[in-house]
DRENZA-735245 format. One record per residue (C-alpha): residue number from 0; x, y, z. Coordinates in steps of 0.25 Angstrom, whole numbers, plus 2048, in hexadecimal, padded with zeros to 3 digits. Example, Ala and Ser with C-alpha at 12.3 -4.5 7.8 and 13.67 -1.06 7.14 Angstrom:
2
<0, <831, 7EE, 81F>>;
<1, <837, 7FC, 81D>>;
END
This chain:
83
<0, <320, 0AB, 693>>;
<1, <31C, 0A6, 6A1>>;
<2, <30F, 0A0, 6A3>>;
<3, <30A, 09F, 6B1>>;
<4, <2FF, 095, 6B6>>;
<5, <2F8, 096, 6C1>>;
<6, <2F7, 088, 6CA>>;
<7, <2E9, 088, 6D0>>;
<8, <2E1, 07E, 6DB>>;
<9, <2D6, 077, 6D6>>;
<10, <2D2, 073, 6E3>>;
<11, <2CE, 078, 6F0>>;
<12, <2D6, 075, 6FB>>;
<13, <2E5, 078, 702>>;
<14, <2F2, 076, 6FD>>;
<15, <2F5, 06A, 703>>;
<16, <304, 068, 6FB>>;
<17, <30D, 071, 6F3>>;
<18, <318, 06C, 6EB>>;
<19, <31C, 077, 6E1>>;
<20, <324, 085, 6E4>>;
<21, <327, 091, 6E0>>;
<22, <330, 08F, 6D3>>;
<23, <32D, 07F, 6D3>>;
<24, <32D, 07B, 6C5>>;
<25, <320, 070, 6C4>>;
<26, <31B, 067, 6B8>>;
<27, <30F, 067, 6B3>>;
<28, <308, 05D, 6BA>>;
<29, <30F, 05D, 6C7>>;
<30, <309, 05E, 6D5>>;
<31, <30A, 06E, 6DA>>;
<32, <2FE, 06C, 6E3>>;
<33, <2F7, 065, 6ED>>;
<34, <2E9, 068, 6F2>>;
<35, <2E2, 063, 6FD>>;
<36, <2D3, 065, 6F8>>;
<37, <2C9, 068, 700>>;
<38, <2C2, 059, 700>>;
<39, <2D0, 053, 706>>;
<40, <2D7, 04E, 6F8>>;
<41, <2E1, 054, 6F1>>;
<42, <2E5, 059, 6E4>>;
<43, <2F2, 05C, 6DD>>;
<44, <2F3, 069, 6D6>>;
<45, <2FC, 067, 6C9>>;
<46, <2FD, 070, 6BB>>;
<47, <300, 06C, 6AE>>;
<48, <30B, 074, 6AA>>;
<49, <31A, 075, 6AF>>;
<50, <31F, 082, 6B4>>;
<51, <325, 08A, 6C2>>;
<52, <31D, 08D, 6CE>>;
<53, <31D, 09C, 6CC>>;
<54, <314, 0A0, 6D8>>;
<55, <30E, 096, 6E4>>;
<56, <302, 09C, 6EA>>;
<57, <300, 091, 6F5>>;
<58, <305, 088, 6FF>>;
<59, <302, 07C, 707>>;
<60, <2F4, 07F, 70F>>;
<61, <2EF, 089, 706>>;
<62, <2E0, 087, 702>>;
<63, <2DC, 088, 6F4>>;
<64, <2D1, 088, 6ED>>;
<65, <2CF, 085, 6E0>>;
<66, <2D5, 08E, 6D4>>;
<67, <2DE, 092, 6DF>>;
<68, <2ED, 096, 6DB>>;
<69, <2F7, 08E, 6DF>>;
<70, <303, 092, 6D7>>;
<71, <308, 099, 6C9>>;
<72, <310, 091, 6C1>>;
<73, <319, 095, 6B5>>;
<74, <317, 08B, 6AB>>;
<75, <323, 088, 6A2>>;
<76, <321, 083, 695>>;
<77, <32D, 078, 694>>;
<78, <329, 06C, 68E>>;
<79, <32A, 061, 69A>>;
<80, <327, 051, 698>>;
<81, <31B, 04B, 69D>>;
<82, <316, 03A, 69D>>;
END
């Protein structure tokens, strides 16, 4: 059974750093995101479930708002270690 997620913005802003793929596997907690808000600082956009980049929907530049789609993840559902 595939689950897919949907990787939203939480903020306004642009897309100021990308660091995932199409097919990159992420874990959960690892940066995908980074986005410039519209005050000057910057948030990371993490998940927290482990799976494949399934579809990228923006690149660095782009503006978003929030609830914006940035990707869809397959989440996997292997066991992974954590601290």
């Amino acid at each position: 059974m595939n689950i897919y997620r949907k990787v939203t913005s939480s903020w306004n802003g642009v897309v100021e750093e990308v660091f995932v793929h199409r097919g990159s596997y992420v874990y959960e907690w690892e940066p995908l995101f980074l986005i410039k808000t519209l005050d000057g600082s910057t948030k990371i956009v993490q998940v927290n479930t482990s799976g494949d980049i399934e579809i990228l929907k923006v690149k660095k530049g782009d503006h978003v708002t929030i609830e914006s789609e940035l990707a869809i993840l397959q989440e996997d559902f292997l066991p992974t270690g954590c601290d």
